[in-house]
C-alpha positions as CSV (number, residue, x, y, z in Angstrom):
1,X,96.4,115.0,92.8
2,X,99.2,113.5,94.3
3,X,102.7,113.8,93.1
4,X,104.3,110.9,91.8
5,X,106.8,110.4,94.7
6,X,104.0,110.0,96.7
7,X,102.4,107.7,94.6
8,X,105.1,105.6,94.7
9,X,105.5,105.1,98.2
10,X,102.1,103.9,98.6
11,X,102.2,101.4,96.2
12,X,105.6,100.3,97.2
13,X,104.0,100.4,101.2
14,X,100.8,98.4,99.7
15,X,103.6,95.7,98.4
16,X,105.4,95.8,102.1
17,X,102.4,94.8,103.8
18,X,101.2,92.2,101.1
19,X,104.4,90.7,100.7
20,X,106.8,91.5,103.8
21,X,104.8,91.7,107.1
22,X,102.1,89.5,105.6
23,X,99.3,91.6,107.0
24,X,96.2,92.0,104.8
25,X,94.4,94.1,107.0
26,X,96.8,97.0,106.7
27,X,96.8,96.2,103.2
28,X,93.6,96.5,103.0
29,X,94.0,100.8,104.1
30,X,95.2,101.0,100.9
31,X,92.6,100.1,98.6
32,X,89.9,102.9,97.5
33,X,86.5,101.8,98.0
34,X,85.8,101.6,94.6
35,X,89.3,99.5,94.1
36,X,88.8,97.0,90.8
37,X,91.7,94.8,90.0
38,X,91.4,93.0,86.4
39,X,93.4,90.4,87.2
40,X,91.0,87.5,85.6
41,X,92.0,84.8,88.6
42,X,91.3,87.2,91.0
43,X,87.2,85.6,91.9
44,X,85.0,88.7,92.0
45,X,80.9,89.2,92.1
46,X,80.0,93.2,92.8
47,X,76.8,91.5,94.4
48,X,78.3,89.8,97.5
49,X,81.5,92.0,97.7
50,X,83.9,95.1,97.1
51,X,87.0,94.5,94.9
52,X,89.2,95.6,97.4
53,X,87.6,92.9,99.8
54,X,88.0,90.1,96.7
55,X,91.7,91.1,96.2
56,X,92.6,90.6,99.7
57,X,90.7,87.4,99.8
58,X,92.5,86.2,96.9
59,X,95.7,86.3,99.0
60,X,93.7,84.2,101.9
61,X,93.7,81.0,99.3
62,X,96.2,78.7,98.6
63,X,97.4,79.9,95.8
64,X,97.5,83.8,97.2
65,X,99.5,82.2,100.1
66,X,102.0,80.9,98.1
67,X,102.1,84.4,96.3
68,X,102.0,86.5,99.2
69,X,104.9,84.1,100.8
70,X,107.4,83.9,97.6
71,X,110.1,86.0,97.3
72,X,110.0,89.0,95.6
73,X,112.3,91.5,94.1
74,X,111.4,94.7,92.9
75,X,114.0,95.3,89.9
76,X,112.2,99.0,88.8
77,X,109.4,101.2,89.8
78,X,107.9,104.1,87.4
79,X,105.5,106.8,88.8
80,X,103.7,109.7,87.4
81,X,100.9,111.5,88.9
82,X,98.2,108.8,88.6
83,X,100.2,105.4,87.8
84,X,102.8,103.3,88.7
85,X,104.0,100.3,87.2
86,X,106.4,97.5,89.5
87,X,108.8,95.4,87.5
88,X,109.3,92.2,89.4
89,X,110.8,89.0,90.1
90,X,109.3,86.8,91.9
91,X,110.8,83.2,93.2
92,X,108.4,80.7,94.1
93,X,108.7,77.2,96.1
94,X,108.1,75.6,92.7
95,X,110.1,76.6,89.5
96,X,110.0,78.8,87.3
97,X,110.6,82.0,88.6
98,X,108.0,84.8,87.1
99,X,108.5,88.0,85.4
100,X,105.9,90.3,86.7
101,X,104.8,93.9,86.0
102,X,102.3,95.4,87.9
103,X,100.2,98.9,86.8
104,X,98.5,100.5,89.8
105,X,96.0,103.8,89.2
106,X,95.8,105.9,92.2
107,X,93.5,108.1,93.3
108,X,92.7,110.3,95.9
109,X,95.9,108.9,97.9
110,X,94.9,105.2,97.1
111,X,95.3,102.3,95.2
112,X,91.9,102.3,92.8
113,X,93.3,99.7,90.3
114,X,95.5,97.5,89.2
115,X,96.4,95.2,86.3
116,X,99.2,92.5,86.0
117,X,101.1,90.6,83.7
118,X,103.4,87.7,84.5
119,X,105.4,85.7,82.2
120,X,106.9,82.7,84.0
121,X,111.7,83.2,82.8
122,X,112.6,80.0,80.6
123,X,115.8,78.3,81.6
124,X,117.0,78.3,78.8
125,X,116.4,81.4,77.3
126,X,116.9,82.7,73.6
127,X,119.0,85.6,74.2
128,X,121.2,86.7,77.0
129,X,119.1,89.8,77.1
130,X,117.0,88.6,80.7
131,X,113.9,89.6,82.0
132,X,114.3,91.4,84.2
């Protein structure tokens, strides 16, 4: 089992290549074979393809693209031995800006599955408290 540090630096490598260098294939390294993400826009039939092969087609469409090309800030990152979660901000051409936490399972050195959560930031918010 890997160590938490470790975790963390492939997930936070997984997010360079996705979201920095823009290159999919390496991404694509990353993913276990068995990789499921439950992301419920993220298009995926187990007959005609892999869910590591579906989540790095979803970055190939339009609205990936505009994902995979916004700018994103990582604001915290929590590891143990077989998670990590990414607290995120990410700016896209159109407003608003989304809040965006990310839990990753790992196994046997890769990323095996992932859930998300995003919650586009109000302008005018209730509290001073922020999001992120």
């Amino acid at each position: 089992m890997s160590t938490p540090e470790e975790n963390q630096k492939i997930v936070e490598e997984l997010l360079r290549r996705v979201f920095d260098v823009h290159d999919l294939d390496a991404a694509l390294e990353l993913l276990h074979e068995d990789f499921v993400s439950h992301n419920p826009l993220i298009p995926h039939d187990p007959a005609t393809t892999s869910g590591r092969q579906a989540f790095i087609d979803y970055f190939r469409t339009p609205a990936g693209q505009v994902l995979m090309h916004a700018h994103s800030e990582v604001r915290r990152i929590v590891a143990d031995a077989e998670h990590v979660v990414v607290h995120s901000r990410i700016s896209r051409s159109q407003p608003p800006d989304v809040a965006v936490v990310d839990i990753l399972r790992l196994r046997d050195g890769l990323v095996v599955e992932h859930w998300d959560v995003v919650q586009p930031i109000p302008d005018s918010p209730a509290n001073q408290h922020g999001m992120v």
